[in-house]
Every structure is written in C-alpha cells, then in structure tokens.
N, C-alpha and C positions, 0 to 999 in steps of 0.2 A: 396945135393947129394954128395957120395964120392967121392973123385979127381980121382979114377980109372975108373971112367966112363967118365973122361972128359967133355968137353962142350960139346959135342954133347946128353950128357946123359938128360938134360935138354932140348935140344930142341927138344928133341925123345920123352920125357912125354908132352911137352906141345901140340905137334904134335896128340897124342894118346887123349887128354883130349879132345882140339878142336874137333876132329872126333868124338870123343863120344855124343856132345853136336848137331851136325852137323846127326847123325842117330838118336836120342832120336828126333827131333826137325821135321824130317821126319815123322818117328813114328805118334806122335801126331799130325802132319798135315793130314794125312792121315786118322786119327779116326775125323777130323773135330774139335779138339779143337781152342777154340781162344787162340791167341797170340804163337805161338809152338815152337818160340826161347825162349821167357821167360820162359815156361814150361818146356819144355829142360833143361835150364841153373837151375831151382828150382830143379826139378827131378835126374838130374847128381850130383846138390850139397850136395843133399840129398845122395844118393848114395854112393859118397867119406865120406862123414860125418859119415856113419852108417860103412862103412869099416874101418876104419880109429880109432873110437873107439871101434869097435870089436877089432882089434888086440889090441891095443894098452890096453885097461883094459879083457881080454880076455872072451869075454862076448858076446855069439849069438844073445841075444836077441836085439840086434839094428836092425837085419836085420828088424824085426818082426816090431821094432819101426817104424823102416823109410816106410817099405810098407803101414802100417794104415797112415800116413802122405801122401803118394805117391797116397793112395786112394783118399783122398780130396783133393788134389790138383787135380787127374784128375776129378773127380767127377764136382770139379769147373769152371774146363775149357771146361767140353764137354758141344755141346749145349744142354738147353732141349730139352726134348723128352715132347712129350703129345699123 
C-alpha cells in the first residue's frame, strides 16, 4: 500500500475484507448451506481473485469465470433437496 495512506490504510482494507467475509458467511447461513465461514472465505477469495485479474490483465471474462465456480461451490454446500 502507498506511504500516503499510512497505517491505517491497511488496517482499513483488512477491516473492509473481514466484513465482507462476515456478510457473505450470513448470506449462506441463511440459504442453509453447510459450513458458511468456509463458504464465505472460498466465495470472497473467489471474488478478489476474479477482480484482481480483471484489472490486472484487462479482461471481463473472470467475472463470468469466477461465477460458474461460485456456482458449484454453492451448489455443494446447499443441502439436498428431494
């Protein structure tokens, strides 16, 4: 992170990520998935991962990546239905 953001620049993204993982993990408890910290923490990592190389090689289709991912990971975590 640049020095003109200071220390506190960093404890302000790690602040922001934690919450992210902390609503995602709600989220999925709520649709009844198993385990919905770990699904959370797959799902968010997912998520910085597909942003992350969008900008970075300037390329939309990660999103598109990561959502067919995001699907089978919830897909795996909901309970069955019958």
């Amino acid at each position: 992170m640049p020095a003109e953001y200071g220390p506190w620049g960093h404890s302000y993204a790690r602040e922001r990520k934690l919450l992210m993982v902390r609503l995602v993990a709600n989220l999925v408890a709520e649709l009844g998935c198993r385990r919905p910290t770990v699904l959370a923490e797959q799902l968010v990592t997912l998520a910085d991962g597909a942003a992350s190389r969008a900008m970075v090689l300037d390329e939309a289709d990660y999103g598109r990546y990561a959502r067919t991912a995001a699907e089978i990971l919830l897909d795996n975590a909901l309970p069955a239905t019958d």
